[in-house]
N, C-alpha and C positions, 0 to 999 in steps of 0.2 A: 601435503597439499602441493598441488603444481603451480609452478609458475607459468603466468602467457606470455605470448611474445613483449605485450609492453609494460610488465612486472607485474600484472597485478595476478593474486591469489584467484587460481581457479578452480573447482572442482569438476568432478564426474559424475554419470550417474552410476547406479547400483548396476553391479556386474547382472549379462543378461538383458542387457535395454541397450540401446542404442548409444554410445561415446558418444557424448555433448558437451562442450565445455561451458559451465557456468561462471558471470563474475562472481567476487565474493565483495561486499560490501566492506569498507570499512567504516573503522567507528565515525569517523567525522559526516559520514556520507548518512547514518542512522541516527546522524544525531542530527543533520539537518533533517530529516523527513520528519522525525518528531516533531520539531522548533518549526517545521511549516503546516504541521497538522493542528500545532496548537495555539497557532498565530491562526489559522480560518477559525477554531473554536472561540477563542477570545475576541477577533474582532465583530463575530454574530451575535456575541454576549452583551459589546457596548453599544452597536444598533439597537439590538432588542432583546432588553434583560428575560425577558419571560417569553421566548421563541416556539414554547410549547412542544409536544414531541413527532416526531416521524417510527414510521415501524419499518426497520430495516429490514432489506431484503437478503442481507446475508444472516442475519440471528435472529431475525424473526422475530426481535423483541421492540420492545416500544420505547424509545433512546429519544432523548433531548435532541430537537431540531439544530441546536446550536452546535457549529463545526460537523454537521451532517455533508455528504457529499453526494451532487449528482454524478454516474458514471452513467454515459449513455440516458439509458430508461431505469438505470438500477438506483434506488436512493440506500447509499451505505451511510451509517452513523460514525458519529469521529471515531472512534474504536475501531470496526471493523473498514473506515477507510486506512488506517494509520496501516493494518497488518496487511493490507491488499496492497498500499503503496511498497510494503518493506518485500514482501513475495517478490511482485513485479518486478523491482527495481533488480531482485539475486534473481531472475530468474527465472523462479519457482508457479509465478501465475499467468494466467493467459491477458491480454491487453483487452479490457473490457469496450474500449474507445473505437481499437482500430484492430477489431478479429479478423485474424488469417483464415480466409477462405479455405 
């Protein structure tokens, strides 16, 4: 793994694609995204015990309103918000909020 100019762990892509360098998350940085995905779950739990469900637009499945997140027009569930926040954050997913033209 490489280093960047201001230490932190970077990667590449797969040889064959375009050199980009990725940050690489560390664990503090994963464990806050957790402890803030599960702080919006838990605080929608003690407003409202029974929040009923939303049908997510990433799993298509029908997930507890509570700790659900709007992105733009997308409503993701705490689950698949948590794995789009950790993508995003290395990387790995595109910025639902604010797409590059």
């Amino acid at each position: 793994m490489k280093r960047g100019s201001n230490g932190t762990a970077q990667t590449k892509q797969a040889a064959g694609s375009a050199t980009r360098a990725r940050p690489a998350l560390s664990a503090a940085q994963i464990a806050a995204i957790y402890g803030a995905m599960r702080t919006f779950r838990d605080d929608d739990l003690a407003r409202t015990p029974d929040a009923g469900t939303i049908a997510c637009l990433r799993c298509g499945r029908s997930r507890p309103a509570a700790g659900s997140l709007l992105y733009g027009g997308a409503r993701l569930c705490n689950g698949c918000a948590t794995d789009y926040e950790l993508l995003r954050m290395a990387g790995l997913e595109r910025d639902l909020l604010h797409p590059q033209p």
